[in-house]
NUVO-821404 format. One record per residue: residue in one letter; x, y, z of N, C-alpha, C, CB in turn. Coordinates in steps of 0.02 Angstrom, whole numbers, plus 50000, padded with zeros to 5 digits. Atoms other than C-alpha are relative to their C-alpha. Glycine has a CB too. Layout:
N
PT,type,nX,nY,nZ,caX,caY,caZ,cX,cY,cZ,cbX,cbY,cbZ
PT,A,X,Y,Z,X,Y,Z,X,Y,Z,X,Y,Z
...
END
This chain:
201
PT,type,nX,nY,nZ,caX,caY,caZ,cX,cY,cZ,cbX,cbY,cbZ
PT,X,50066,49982,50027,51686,54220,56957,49984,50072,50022,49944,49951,50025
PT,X,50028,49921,49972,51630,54404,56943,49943,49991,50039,49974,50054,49939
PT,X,50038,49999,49963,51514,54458,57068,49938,50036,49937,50029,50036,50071
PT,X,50051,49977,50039,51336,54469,56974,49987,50068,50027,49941,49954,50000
PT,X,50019,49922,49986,51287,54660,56921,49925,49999,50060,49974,50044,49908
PT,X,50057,50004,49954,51144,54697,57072,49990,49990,50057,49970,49970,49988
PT,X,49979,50031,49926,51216,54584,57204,50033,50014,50026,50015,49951,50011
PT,X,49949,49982,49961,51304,54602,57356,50022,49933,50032,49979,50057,50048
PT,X,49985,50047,50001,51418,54488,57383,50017,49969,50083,50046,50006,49951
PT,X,49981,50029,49920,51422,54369,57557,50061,49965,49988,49942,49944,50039
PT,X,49926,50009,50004,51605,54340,57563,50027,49927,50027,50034,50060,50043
PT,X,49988,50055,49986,51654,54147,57571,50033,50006,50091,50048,49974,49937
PT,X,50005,50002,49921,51663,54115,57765,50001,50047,50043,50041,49970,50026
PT,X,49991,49942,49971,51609,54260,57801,49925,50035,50001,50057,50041,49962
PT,X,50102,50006,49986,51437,54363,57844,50006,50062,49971,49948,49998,50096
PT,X,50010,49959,50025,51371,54506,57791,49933,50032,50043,50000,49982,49934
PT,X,50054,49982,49962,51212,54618,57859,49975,50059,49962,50017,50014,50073
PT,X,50023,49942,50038,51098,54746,57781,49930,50029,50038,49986,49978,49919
PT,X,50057,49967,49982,50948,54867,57830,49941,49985,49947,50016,50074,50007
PT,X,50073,50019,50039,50766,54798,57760,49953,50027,50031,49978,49926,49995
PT,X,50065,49990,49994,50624,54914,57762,49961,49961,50003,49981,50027,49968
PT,X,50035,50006,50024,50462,54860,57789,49981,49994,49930,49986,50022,50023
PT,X,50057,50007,50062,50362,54787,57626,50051,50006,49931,49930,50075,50002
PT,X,49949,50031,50051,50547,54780,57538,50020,49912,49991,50068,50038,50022
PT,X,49973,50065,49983,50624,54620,57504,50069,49986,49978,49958,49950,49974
PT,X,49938,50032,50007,50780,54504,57494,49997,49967,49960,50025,49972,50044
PT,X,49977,50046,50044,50841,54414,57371,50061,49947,50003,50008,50036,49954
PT,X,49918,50034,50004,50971,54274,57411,49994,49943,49980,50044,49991,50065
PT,X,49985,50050,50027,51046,54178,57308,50063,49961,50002,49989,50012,49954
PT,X,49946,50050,49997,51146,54015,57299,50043,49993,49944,49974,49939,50011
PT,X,49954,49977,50058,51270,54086,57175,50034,49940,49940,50066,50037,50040
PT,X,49940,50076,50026,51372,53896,57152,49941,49929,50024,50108,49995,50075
PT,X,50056,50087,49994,51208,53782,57193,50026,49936,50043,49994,49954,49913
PT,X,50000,50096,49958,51308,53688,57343,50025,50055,50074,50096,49902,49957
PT,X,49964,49948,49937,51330,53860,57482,49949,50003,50054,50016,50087,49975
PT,X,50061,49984,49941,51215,53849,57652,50026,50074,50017,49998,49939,50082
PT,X,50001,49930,49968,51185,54020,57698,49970,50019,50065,49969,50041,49960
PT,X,50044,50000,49945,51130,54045,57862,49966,50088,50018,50049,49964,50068
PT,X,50030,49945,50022,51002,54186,57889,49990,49999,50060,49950,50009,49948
PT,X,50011,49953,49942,50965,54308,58020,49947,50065,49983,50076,50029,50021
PT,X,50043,49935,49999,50832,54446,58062,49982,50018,50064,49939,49995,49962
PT,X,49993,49989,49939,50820,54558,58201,49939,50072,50001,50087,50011,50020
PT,X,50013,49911,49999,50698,54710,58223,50042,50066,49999,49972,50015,50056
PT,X,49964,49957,50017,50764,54845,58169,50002,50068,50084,49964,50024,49917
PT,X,49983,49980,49953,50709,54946,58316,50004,49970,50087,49972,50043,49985
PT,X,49995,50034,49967,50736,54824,58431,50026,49916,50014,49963,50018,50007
PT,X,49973,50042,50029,50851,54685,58422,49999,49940,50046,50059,50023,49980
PT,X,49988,50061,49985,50802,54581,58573,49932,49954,49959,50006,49996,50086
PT,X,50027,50024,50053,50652,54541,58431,50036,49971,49949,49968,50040,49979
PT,X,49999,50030,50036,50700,54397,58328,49993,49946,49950,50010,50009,50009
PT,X,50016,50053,50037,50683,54286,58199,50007,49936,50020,50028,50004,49952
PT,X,50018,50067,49947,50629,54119,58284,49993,49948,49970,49937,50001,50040
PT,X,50045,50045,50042,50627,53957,58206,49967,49940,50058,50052,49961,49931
PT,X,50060,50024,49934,50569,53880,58380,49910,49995,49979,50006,50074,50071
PT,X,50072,49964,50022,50417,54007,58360,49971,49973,49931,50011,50087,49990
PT,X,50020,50018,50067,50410,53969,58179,49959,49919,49969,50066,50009,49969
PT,X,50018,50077,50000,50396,53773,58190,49936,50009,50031,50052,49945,50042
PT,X,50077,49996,49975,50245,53798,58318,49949,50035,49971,49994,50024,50059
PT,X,50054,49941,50054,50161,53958,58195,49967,49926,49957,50062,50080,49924
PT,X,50043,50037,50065,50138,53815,58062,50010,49940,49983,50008,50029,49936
PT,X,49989,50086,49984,50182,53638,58112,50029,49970,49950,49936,49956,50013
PT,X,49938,50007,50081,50319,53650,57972,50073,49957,50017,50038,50100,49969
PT,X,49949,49995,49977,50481,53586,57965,50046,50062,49965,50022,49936,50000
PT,X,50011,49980,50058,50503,53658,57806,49949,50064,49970,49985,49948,49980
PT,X,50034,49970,50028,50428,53827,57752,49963,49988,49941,50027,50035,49997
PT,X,49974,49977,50077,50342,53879,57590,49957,50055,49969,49997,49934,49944
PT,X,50011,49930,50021,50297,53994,57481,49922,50043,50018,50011,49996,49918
PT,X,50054,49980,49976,50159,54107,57565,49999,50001,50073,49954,49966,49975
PT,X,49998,49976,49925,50218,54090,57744,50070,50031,50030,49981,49935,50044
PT,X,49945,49953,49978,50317,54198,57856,50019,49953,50040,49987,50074,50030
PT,X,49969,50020,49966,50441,54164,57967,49996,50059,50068,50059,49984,49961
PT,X,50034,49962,49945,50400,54235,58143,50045,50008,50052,49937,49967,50026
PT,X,49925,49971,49952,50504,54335,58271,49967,49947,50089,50002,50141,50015
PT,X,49995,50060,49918,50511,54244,58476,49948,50035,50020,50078,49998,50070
PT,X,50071,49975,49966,50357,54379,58495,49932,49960,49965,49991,50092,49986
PT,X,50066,50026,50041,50242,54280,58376,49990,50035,49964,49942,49989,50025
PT,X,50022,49979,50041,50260,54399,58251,50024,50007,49925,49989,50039,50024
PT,X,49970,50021,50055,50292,54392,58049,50042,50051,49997,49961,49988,49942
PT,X,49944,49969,49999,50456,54442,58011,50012,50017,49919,50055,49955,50038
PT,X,49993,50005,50051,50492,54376,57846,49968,49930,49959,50061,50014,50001
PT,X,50039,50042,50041,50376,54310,57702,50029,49988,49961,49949,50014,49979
PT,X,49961,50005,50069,50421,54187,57566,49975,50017,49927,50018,49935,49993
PT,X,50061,49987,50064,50365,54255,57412,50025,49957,49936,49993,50095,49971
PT,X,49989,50061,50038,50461,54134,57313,50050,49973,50003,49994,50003,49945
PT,X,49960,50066,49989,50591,53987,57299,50004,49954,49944,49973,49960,50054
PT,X,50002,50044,50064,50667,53917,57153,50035,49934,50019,50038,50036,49934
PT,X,49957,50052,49968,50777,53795,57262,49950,49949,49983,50023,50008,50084
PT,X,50038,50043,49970,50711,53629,57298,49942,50005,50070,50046,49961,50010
PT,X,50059,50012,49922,50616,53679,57468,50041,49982,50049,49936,49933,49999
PT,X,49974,50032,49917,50749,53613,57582,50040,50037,50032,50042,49934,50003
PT,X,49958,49963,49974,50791,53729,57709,49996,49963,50053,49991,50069,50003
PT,X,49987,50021,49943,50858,53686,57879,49970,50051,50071,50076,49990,49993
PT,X,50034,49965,49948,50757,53752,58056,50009,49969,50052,49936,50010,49992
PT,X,49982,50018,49938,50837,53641,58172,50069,50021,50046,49996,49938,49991
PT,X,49933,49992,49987,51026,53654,58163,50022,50064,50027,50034,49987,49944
PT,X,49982,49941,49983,51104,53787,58281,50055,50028,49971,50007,50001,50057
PT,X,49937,49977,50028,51251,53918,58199,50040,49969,50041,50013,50075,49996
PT,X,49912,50047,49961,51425,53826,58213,50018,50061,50022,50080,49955,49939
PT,X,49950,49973,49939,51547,53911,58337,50065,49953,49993,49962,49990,50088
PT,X,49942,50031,49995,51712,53879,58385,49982,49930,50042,50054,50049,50034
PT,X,50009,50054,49954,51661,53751,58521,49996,49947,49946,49935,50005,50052
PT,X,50045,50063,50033,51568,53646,58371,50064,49977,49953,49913,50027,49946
PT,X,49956,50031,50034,51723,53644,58263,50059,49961,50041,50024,50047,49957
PT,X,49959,50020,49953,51824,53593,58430,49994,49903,50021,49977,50054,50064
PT,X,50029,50069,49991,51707,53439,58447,50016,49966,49942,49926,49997,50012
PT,X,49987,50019,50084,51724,53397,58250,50072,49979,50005,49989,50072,49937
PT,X,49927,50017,49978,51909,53380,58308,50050,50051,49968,50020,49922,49977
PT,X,49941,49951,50034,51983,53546,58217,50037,50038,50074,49956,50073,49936
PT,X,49943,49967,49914,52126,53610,58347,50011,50071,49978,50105,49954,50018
PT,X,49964,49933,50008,52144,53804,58345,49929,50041,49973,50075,49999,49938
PT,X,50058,49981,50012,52023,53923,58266,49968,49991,49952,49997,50044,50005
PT,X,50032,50014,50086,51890,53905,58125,49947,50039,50015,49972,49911,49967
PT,X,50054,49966,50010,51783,54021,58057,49935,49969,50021,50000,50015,49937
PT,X,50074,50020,49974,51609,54022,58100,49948,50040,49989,49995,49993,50067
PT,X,50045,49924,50005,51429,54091,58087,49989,50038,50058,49926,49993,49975
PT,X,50020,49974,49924,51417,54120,58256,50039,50089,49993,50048,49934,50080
PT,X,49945,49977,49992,51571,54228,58241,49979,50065,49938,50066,49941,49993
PT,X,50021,49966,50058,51510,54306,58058,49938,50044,50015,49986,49948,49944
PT,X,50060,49954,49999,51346,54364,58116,50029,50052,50054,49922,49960,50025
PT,X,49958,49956,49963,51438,54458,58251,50048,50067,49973,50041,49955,50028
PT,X,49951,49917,50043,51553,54567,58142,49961,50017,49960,50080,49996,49951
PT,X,50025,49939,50027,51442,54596,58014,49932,50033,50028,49991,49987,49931
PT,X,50059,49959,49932,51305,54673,58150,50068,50048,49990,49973,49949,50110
PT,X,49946,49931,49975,51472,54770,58214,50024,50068,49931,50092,49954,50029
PT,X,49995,49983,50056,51498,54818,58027,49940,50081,49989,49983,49926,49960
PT,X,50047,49946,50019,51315,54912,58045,50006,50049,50074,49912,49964,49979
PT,X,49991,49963,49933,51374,54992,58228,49951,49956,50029,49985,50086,50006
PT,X,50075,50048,49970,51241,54837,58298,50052,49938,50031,49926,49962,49917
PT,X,49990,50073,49966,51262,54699,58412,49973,49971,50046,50049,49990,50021
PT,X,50056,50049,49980,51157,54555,58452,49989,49971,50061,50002,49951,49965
PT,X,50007,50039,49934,51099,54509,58631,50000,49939,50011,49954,50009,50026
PT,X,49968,50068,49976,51134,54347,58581,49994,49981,49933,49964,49949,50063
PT,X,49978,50013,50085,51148,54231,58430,49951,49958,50018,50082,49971,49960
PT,X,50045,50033,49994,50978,54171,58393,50015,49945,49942,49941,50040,50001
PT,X,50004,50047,50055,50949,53986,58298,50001,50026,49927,49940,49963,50010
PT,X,50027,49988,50057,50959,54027,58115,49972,49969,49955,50026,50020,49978
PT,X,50040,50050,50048,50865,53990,57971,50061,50007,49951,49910,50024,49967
PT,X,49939,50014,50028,50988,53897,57872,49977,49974,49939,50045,49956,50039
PT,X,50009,50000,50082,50954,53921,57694,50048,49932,49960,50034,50086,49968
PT,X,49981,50058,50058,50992,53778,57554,50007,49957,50049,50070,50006,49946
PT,X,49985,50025,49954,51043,53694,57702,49962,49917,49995,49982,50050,50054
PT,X,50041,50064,50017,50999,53470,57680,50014,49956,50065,50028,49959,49924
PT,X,49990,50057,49937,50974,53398,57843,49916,49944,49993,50005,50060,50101
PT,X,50054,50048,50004,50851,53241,57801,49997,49974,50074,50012,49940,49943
PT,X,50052,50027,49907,50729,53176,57958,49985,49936,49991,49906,50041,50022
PT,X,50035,50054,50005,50676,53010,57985,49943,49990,50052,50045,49951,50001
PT,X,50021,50015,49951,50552,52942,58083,50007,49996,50094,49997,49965,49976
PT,X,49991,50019,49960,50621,52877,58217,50054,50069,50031,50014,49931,49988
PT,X,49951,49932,50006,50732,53061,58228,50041,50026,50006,50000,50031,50012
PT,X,49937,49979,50019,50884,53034,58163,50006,50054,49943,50034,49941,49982
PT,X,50004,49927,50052,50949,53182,58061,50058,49970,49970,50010,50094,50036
PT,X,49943,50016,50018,51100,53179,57937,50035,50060,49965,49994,49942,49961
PT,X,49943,49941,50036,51223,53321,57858,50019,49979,49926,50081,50004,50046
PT,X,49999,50015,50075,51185,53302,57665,50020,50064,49959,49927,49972,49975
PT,X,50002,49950,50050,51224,53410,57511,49939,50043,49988,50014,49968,49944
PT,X,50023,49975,50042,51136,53535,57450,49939,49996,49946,50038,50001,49986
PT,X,50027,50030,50069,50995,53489,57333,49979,50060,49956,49933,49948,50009
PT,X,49995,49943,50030,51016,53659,57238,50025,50001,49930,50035,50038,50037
PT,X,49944,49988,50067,51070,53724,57061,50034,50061,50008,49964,50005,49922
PT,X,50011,49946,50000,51150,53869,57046,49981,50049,49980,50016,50006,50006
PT,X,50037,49946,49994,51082,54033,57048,49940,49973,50019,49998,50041,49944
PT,X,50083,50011,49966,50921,53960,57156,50014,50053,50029,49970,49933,50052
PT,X,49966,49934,49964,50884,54098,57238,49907,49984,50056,50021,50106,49926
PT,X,50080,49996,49960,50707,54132,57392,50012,50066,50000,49978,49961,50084
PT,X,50024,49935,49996,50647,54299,57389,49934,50021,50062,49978,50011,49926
PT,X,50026,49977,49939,50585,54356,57559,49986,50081,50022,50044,49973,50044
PT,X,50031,49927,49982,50487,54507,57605,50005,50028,50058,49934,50005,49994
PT,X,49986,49970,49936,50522,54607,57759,49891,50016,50019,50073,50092,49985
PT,X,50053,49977,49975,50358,54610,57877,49997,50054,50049,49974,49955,50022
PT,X,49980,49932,49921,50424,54771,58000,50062,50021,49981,50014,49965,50099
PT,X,49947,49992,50013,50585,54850,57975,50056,49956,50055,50002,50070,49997
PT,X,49980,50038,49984,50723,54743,57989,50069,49996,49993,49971,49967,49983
PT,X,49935,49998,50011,50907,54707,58011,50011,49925,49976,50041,50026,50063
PT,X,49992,50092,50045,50941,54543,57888,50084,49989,50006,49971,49999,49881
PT,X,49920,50019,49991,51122,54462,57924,49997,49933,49954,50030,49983,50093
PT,X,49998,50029,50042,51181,54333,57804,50095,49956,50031,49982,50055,49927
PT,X,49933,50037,50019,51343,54190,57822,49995,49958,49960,50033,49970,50045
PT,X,49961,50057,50039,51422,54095,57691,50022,49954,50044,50060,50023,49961
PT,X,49970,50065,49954,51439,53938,57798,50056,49997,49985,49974,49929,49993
PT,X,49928,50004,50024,51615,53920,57830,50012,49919,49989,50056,50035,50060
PT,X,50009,50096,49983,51580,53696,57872,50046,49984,49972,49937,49949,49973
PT,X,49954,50028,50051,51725,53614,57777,50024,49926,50029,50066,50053,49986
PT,X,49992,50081,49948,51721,53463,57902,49964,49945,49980,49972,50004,50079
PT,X,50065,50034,50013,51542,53394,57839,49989,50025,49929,49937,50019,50055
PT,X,50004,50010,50065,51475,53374,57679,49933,50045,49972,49996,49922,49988
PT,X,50067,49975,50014,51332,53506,57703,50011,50068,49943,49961,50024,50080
PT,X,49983,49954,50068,51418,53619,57564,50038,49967,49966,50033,50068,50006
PT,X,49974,50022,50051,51432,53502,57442,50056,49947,50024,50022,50057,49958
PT,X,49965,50078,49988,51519,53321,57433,50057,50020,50006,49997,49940,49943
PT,X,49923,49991,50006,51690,53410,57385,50023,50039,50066,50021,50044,49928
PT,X,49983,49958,49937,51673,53519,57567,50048,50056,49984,50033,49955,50056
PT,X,49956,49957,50015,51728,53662,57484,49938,50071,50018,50036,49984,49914
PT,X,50031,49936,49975,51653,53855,57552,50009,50047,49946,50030,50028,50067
PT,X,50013,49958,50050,51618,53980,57419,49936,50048,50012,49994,49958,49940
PT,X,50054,49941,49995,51505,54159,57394,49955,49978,49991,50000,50054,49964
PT,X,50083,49999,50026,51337,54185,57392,49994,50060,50004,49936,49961,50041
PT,X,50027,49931,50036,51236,54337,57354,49940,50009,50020,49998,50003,49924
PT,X,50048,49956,49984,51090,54456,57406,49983,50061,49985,50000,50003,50042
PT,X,50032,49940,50039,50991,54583,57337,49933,50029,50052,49968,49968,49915
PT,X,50068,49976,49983,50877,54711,57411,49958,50048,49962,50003,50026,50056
PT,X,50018,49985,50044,50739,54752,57308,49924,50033,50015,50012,49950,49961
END
């Protein structure tokens, strides 16, 4: 599949990172309607400021964003607003970026990509690197809650080209992985990893 004219393409198990003015925004989209993207934002001039979904859950007693609220850095302050969301609504704000450790437990022997690992090079990509690897907000991402608070590793409930369009509240460094997962079924029943896409506009 050509890469759509506009977009830049997040490279199947792999990350990407870009510079977001202030009062610009992002555009990312779920290119194939079954890709968790996990998202990142960092102050631009200051990177131990970041995007919190800790902070975020307590801002607005969410689990679940939506359109009209920001997402808030570990200072309590808005980072990035949603200004819209053609998805279903189901993003993920609990699940921490996989690592090697997590695919070690899963029982894969040797190395496997990761976001942990993705948000790391593409930071190094912009000469940047992160005082640590904060929780991300894990776009398309279908982890259903129950009551009692069991969680579960579901598909996707996306089409493709859904896309959320998020506004930068401060200047900002936005990082982006194509979940690499191919263990669990949270990209799609067939556990297959494929691009996604972002636009700054």
């Amino acid at each position: 599949m050509s890469t759509p004219v506009g977009l830049i393409e997040i490279p199947a198990r792999r990350g990407r990172a870009a510079k977001l003015p202030r009062g610009r925004s992002v555009r990312v989209v779920n290119t194939h309607g079954h890709q968790v993207v996990d998202t990142w934002a960092f102050n631009a001039d200051d990177l131990h400021e970041c995007m919190s979904m800790e902070a975020t859950r307590a801002t607005w007693s969410k689990l679940c964003l939506e359109v009209g609220d920001a997402y808030v850095s570990n200072h309590r302050r808005a980072m990035l607003t949603v200004l819209e969301d053609t998805s279903p609504g189901r993003h993920d704000t609990l699940m921490a970026a996989c690592d090697r450790h997590r695919y070690h437990l899963l029982g894969h022997e040797g190395y496997h990509d990761n976001c942990t690992d993705n948000l790391a090079a593409a930071l190094a990509e912009l000469g940047l690197a992160a005082p640590k690897t904060p929780s991300p907000l894990n776009l398309f991402m279908n982890i259903p809650w129950t009551l009692s608070g069991a969680l579960r590793f579901q598909p996707p409930l996306c089409k493709p080209g859904d896309h959320l369009l998020l506004r930068a509240e401060m200047d900002l460094i936005v990082a982006f992985s194509a979940c690499p997962q191919d263990l669990l079924p949270i990209n799609g029943e067939m556990m297959r990893t494929v691009e996604a896409h972002f636009e700054i506009e």
